[in-house]
DRENTORKOL-3810 file (N, C-alpha, C; in nm, 4 decimals):
REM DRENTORKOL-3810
@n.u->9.3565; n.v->-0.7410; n.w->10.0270; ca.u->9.2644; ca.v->-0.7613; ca.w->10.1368; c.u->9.3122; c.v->-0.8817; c.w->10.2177
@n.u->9.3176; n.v->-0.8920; n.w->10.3744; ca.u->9.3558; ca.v->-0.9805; ca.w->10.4492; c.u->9.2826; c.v->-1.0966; c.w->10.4660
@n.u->9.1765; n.v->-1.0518; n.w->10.4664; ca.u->9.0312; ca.v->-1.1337; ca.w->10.5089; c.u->8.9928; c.v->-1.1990; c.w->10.3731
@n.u->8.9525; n.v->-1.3292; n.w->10.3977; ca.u->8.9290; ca.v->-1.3989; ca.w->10.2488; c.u->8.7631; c.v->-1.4232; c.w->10.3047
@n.u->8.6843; n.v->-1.4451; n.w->10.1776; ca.u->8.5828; ca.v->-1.4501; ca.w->10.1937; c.u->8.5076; c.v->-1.5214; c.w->10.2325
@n.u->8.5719; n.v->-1.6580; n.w->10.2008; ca.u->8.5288; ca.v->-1.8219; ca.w->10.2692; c.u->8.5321; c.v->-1.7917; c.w->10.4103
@n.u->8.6505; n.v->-1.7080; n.w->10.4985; ca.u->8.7343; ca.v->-1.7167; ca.w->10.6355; c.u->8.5988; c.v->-1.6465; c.w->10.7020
@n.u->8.5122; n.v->-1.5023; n.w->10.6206; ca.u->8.3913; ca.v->-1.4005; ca.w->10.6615; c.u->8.3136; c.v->-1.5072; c.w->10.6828
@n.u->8.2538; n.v->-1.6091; n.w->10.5422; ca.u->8.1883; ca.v->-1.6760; ca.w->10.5861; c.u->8.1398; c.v->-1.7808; c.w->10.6667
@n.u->8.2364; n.v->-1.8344; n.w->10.6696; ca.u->8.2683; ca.v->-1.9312; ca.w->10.7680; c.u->8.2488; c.v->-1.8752; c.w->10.9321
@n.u->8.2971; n.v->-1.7258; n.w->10.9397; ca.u->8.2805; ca.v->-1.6868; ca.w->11.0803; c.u->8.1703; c.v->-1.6579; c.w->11.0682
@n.u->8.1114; n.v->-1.6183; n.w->10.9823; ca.u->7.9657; ca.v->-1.5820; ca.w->11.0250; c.u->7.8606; c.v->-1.6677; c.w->10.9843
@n.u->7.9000; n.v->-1.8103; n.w->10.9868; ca.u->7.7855; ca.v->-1.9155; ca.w->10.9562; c.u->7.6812; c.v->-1.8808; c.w->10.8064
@n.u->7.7678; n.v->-1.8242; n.w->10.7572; ca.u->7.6868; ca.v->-1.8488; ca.w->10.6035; c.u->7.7330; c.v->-1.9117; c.w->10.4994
@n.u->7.6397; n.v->-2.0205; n.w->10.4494; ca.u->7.6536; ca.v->-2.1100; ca.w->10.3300; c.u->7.7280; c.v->-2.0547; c.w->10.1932
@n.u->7.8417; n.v->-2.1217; n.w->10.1742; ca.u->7.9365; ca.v->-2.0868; ca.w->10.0915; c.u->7.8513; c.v->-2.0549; c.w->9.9412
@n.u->7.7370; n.v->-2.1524; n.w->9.9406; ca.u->7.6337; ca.v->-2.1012; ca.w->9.8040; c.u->7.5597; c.v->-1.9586; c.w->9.8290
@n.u->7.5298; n.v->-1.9362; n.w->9.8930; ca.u->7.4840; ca.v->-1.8117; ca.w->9.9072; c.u->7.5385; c.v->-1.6622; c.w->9.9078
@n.u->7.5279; n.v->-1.6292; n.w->9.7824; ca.u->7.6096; ca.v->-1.4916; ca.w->9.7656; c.u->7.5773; c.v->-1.3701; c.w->9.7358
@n.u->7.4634; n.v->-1.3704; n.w->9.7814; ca.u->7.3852; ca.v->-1.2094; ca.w->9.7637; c.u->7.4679; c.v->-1.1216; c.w->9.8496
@n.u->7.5162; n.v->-1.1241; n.w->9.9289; ca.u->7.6289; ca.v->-1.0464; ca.w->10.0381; c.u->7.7687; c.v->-1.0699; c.w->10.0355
@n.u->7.7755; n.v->-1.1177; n.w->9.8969; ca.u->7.9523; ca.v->-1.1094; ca.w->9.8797; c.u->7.9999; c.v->-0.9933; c.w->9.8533
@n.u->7.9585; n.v->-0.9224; n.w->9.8385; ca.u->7.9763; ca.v->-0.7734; ca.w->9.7438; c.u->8.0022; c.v->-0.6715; c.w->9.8696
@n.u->7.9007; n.v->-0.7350; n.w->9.9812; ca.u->7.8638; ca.v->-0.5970; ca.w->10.0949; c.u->8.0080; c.v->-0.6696; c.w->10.2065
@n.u->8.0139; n.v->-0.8216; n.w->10.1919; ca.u->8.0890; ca.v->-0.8938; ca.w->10.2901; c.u->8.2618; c.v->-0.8324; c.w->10.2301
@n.u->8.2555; n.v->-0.8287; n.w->10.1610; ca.u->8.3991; ca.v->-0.7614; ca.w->10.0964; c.u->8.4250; c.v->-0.6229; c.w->10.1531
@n.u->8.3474; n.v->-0.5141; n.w->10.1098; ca.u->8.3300; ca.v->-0.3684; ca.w->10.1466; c.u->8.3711; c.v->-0.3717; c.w->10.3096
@n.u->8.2855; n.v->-0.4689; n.w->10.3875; ca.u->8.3248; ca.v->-0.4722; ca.w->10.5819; c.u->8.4220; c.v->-0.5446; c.w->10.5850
@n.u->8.5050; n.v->-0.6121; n.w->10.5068; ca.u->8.6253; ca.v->-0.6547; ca.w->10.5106; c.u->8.7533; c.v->-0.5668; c.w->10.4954
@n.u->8.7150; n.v->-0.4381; n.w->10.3806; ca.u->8.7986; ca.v->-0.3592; ca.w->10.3863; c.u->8.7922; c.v->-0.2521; c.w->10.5148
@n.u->8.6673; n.v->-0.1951; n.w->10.5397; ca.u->8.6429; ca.v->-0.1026; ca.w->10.6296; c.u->8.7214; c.v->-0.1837; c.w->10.7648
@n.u->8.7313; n.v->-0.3181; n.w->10.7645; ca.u->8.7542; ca.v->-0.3960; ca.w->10.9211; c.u->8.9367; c.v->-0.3532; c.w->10.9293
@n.u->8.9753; n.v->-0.3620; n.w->10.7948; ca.u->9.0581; ca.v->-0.3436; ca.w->10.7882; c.u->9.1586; c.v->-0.2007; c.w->10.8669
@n.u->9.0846; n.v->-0.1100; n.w->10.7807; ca.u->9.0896; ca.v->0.0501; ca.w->10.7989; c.u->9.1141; c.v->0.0410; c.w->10.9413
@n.u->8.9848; n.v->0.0075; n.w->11.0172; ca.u->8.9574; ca.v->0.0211; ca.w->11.1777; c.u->9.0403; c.v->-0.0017; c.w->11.2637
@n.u->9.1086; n.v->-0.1691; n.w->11.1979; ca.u->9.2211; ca.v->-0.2118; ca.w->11.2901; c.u->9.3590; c.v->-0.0674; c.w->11.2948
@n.u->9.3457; n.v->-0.0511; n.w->11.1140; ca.u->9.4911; ca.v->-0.0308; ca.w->11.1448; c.u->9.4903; c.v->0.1367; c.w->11.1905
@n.u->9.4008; n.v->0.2162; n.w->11.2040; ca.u->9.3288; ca.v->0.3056; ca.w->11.2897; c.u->9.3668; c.v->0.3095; c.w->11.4384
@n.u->9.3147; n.v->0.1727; n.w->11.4789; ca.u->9.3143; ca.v->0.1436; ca.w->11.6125; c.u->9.4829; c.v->0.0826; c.w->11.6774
@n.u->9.5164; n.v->0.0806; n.w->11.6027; ca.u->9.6568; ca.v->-0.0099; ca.w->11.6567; c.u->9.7926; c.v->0.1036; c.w->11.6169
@n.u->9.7702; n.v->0.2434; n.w->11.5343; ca.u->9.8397; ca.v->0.3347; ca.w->11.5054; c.u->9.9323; c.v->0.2921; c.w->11.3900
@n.u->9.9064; n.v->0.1644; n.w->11.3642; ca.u->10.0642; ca.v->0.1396; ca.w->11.2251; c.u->9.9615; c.v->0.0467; c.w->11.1266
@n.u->10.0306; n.v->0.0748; n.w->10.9927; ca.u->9.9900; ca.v->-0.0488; ca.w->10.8782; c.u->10.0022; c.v->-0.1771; c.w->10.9035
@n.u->9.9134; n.v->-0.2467; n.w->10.8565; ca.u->9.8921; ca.v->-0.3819; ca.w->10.9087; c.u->9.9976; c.v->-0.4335; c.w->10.8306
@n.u->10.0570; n.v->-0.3980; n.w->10.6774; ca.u->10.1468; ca.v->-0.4527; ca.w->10.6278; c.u->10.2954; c.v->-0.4960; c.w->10.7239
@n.u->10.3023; n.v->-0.3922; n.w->10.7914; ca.u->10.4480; ca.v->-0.3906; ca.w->10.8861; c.u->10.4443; c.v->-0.4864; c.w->10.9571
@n.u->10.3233; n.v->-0.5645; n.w->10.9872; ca.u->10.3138; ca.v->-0.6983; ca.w->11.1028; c.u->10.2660; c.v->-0.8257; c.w->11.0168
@n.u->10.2743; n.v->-0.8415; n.w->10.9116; ca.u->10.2940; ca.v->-0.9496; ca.w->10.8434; c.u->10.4157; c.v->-1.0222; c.w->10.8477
@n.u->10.4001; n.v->-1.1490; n.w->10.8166; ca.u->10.5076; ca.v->-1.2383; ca.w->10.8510; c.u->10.5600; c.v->-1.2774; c.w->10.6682
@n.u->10.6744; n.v->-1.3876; n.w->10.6934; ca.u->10.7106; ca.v->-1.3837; ca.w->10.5291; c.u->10.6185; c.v->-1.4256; c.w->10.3853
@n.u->10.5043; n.v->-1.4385; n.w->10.4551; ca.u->10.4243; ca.v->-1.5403; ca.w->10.3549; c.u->10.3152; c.v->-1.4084; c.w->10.3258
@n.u->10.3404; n.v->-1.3106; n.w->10.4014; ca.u->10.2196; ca.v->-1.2150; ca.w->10.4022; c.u->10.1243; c.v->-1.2077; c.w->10.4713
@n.u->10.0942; n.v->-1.3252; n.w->10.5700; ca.u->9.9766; ca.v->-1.3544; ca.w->10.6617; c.u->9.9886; c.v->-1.2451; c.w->10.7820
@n.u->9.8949; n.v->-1.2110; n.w->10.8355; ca.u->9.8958; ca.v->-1.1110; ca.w->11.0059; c.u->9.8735; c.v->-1.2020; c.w->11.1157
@n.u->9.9259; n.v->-1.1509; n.w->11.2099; ca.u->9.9085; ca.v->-1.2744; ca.w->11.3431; c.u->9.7426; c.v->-1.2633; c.w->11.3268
@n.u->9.7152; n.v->-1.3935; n.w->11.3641; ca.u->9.6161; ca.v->-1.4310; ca.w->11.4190; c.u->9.5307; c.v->-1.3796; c.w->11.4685
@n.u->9.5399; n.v->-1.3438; n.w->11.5427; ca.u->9.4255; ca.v->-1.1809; ca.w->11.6637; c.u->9.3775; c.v->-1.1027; c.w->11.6494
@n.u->9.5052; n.v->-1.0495; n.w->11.5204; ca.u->9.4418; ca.v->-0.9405; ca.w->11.4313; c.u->9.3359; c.v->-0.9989; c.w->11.3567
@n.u->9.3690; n.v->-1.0898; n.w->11.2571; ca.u->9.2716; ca.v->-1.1593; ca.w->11.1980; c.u->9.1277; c.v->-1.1907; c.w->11.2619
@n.u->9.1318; n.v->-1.2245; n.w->11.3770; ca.u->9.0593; ca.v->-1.2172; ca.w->11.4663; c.u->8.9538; c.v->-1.1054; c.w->11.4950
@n.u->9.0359; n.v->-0.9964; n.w->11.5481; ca.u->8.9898; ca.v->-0.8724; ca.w->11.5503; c.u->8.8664; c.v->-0.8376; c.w->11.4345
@n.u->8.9533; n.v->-0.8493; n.w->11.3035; ca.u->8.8787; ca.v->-0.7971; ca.w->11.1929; c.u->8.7354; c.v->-0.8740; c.w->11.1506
@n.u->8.7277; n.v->-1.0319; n.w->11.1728; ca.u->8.6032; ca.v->-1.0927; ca.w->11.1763; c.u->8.5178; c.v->-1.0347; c.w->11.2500
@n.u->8.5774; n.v->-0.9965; n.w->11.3648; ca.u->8.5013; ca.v->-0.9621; ca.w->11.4937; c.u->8.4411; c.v->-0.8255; c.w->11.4463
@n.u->8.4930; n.v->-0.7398; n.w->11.4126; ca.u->8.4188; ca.v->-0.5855; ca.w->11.3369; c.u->8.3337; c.v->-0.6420; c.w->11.2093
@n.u->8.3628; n.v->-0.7162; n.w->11.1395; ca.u->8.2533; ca.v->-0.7664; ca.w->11.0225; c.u->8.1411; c.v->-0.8540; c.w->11.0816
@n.u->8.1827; n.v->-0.9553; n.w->11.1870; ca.u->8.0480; ca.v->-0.9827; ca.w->11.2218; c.u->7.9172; c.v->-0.9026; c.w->11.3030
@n.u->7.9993; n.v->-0.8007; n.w->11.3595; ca.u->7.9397; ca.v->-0.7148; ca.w->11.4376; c.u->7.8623; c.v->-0.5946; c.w->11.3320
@n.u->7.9449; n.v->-0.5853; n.w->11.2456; ca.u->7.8915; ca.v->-0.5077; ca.w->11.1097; c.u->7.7658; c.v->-0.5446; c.w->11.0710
@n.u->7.8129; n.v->-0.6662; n.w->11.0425; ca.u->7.6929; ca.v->-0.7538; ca.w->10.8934; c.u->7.5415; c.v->-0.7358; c.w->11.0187
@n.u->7.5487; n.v->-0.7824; n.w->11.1872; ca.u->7.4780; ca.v->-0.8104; ca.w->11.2405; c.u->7.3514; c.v->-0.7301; c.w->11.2578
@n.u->7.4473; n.v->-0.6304; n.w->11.3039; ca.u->7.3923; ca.v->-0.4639; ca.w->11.3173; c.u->7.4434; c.v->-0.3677; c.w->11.1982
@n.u->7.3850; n.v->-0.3579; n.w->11.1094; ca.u->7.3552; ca.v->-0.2375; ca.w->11.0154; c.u->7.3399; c.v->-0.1033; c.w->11.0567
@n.u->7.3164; n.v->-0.0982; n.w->11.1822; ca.u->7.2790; ca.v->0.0783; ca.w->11.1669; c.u->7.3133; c.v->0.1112; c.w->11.3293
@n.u->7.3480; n.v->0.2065; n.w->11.3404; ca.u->7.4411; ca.v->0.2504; ca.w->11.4739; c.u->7.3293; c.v->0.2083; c.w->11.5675
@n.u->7.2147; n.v->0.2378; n.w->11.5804; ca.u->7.1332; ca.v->0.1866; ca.w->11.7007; c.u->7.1055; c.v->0.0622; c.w->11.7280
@n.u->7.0873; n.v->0.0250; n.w->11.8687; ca.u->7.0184; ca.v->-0.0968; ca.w->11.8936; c.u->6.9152; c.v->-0.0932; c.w->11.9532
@n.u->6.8337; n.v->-0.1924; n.w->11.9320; ca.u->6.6568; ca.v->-0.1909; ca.w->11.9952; c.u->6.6686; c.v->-0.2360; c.w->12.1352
@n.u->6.7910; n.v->-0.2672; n.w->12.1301; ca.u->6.8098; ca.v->-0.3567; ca.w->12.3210; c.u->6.9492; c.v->-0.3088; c.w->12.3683
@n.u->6.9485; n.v->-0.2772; n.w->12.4973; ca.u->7.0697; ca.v->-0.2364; ca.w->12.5314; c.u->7.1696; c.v->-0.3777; c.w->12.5056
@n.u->7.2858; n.v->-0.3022; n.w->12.5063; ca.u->7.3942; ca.v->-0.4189; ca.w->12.4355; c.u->7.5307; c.v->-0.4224; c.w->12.5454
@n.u->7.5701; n.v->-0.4984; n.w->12.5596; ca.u->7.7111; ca.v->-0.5196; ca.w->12.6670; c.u->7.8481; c.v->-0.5780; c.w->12.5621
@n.u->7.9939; n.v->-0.4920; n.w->12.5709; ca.u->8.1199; ca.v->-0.5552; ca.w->12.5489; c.u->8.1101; c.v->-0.6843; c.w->12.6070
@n.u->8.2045; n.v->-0.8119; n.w->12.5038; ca.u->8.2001; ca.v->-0.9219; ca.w->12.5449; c.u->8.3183; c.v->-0.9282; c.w->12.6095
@n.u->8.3759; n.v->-0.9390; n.w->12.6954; ca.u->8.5383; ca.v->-0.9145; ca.w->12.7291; c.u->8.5773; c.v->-1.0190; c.w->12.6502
@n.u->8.7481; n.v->-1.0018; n.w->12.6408; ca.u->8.8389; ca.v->-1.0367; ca.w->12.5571; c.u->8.8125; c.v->-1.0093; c.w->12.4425
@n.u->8.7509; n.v->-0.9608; n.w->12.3301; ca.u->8.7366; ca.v->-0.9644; ca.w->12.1798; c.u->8.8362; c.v->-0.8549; c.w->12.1521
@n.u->8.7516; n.v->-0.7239; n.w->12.0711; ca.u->8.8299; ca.v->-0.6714; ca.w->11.9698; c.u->8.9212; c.v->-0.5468; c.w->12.0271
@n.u->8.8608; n.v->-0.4720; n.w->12.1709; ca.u->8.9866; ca.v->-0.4042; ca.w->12.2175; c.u->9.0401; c.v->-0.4950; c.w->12.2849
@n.u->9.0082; n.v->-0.5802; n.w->12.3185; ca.u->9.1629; ca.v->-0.6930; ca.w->12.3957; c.u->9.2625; c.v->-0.6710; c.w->12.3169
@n.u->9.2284; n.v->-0.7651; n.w->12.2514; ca.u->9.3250; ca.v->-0.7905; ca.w->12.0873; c.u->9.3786; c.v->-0.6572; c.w->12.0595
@n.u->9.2893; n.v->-0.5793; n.w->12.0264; ca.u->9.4078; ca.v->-0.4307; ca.w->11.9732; c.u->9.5016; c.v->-0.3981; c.w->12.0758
@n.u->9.4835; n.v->-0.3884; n.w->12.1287; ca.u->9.5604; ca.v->-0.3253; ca.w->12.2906; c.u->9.6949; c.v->-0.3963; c.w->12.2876
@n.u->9.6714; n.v->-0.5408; n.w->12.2247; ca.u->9.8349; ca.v->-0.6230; ca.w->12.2458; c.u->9.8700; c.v->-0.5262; c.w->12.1026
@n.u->9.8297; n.v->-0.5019; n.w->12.0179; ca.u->9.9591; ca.v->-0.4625; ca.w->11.8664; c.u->9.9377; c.v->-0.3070; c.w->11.8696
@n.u->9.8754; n.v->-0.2392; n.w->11.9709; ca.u->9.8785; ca.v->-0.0801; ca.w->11.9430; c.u->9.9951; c.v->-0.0286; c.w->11.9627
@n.u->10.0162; n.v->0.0723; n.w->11.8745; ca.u->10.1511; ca.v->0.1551; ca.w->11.8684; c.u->10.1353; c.v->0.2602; c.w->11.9573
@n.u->10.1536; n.v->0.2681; n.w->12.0585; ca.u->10.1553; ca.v->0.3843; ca.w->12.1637; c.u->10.2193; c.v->0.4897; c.w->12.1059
@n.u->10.3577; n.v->0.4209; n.w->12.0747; ca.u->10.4702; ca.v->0.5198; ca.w->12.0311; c.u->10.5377; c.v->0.5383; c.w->11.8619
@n.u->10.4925; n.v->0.5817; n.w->11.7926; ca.u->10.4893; ca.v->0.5503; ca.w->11.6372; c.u->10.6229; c.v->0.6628; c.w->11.5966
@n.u->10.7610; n.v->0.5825; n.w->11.6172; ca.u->10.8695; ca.v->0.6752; ca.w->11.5741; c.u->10.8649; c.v->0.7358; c.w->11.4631
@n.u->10.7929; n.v->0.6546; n.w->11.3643; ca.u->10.7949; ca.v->0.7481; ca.w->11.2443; c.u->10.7080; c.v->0.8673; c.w->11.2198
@n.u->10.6015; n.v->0.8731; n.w->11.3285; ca.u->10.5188; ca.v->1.0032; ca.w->11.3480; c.u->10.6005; c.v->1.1211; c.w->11.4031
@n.u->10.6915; n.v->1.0944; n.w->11.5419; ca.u->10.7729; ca.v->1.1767; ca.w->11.6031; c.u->10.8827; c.v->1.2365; c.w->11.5028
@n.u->10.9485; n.v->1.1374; n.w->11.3992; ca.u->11.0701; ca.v->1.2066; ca.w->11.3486; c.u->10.9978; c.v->1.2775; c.w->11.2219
@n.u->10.8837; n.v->1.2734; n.w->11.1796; ca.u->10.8188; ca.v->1.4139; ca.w->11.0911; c.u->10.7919; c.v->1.5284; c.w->11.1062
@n.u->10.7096; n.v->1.5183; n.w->11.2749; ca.u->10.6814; ca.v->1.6165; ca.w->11.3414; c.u->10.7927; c.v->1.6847; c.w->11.3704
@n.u->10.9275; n.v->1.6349; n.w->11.3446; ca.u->11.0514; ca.v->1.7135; ca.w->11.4045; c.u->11.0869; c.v->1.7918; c.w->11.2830
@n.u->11.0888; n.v->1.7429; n.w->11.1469; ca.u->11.1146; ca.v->1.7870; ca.w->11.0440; c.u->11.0428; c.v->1.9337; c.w->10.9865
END
C-alpha cells in the first residue's frame, strides 16, 4: 500500500489516538489506489522511483479520493456540490497513459 496511515490521517485532520477508522481508512487507501491506477491506464508500480516512493501528485491524488471518500459515504449529496479545480483530474491528466504499448502489442498477438 502507498498511502501510510499517519500520511490519511494527517490529511484528514484526525488524531493519531483515534482509531475506530483505521480499518475503513486502510480499505479507501487501497480502493484510492485501484482508481488512480484505473485512471492513469498503467500500474502505479512502473512510476516509482528507487526507494519505491510515487511522485508526489499521485500521492496527492490518492488522499484526495480518501478524503472525499471518508467525507461522503454514499454516492448522494444533500447539497449540490462543485469540482475544486486543480485536484484529482488535474493531477491524473499529467501521468495518464493515453497510449499503453503494452496494450497495443497484445491486441496484435
Amino acid at each position: 500500500m502507498y498511502l501510510q496511515l499517519y500520511q490519511i490521517k494527517k490529511h484528514l485532520n484526525i488524531d493519531d489516538e483515534f482509531h475506530d477508522d483505521d480499518e475503513y481508512l486502510g480499505s479507501l487507501a487501497l480502493a484510492a489506489e485501484k482508481a488512480v491506477e484505473l485512471s492513469i491506464d498503467d500500474k502505479l508500480s512502473k512510476l516509482e522511483d528507487d526507494e519505491g516512493y510515487l511522485p508526489a501528485p499521485l500521492t496527492q491524488a490518492m488522499l484526495f479520493l480518501v478524503g472525499t471518500w471518508y467525507a461522503n459515504r454514499e454516492p448522494d449529496a444533500p447539497v449540490s456540490m462543485s469540482k475544486v479545480p486543480h485536484t484529482f483530474d488535474f493531477i491524473i491528466d499529467l501521468y495518464r497513459n493515453y497510449y499503453n504499448k503494452e496494450d497495443d502489442e497484445s491486441r496484435k498477438a
